[in-house]
N, C-alpha and C positions, 0 to 999 in steps of 0.2 A: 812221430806220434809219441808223445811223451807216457799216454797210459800203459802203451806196448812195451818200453820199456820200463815201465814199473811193476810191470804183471812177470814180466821176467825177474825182478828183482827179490817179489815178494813169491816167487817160485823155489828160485835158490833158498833164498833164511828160509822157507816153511821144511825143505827140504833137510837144508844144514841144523836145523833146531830137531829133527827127528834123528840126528846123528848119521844122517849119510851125506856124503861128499861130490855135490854136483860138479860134474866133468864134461859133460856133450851136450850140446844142444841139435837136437834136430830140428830142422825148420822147410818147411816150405816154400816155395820162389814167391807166392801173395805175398804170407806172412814177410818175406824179406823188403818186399815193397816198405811196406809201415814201418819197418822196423829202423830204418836208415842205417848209416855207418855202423855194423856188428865190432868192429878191430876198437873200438875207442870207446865199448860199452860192456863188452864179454870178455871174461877169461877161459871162458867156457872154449871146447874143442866145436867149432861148427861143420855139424853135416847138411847139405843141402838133399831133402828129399822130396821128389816131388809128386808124389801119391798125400800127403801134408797137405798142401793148397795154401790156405790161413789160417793155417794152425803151426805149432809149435810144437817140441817137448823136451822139457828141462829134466835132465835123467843124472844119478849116477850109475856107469856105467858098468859098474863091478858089479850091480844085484839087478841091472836092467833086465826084466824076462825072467828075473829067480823071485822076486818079491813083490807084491802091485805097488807099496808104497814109494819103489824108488825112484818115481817119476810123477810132471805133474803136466798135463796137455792144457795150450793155450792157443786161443783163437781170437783174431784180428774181426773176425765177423758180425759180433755184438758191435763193434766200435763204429762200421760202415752200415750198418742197420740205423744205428742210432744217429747218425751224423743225416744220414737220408730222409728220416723223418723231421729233425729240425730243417733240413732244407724245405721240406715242403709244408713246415710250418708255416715257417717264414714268406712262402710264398702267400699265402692264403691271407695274410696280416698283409694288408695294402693302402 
């Protein structure tokens, strides 16, 4: 799912443009679903956590819990909402 990895991407730059330095991603076993091969898209450190679900969070982890900005939560669940309703678009168009 290409937006998933682009929501991660523009997670990191928003992050790295505020001058901290993304290092962890936490992820959920959903969220891993979407996300396909993490080793050939992240340099990021992955932890698998599974309280997350379809969600994500691209953290640095030197101020993660000291500052709210140094992370940003991401969820696969807009994307499977949205894909649900074009299918039953689609259906209804006959």
């Amino acid at each position: 799912m290409n937006e998933v990895k682009e929501l991660v991407k523009k997670a990191i730059e928003e992050l790295t443009r505020e001058g901290l330095k993304p290092d962890i991603i936490l992820v959920g076993p959903k969220f891993l679903e979407y996300w396909g091969d993490i080793s050939e898209d992240c340099e990021l450190k992955v932890y698998e956590i599974e309280e997350l679900g379809y969600d994500a969070v691209v953290a640095d982890s030197a101020y993660l819990g000291q500052i709210k900005r140094a992370s940003r939560r991401i969820s696969v669940e807009p994307f499977l909402e949205e894909r649900e309703v074009w299918r039953e678009i689609e259906k209804l168009e006959i």
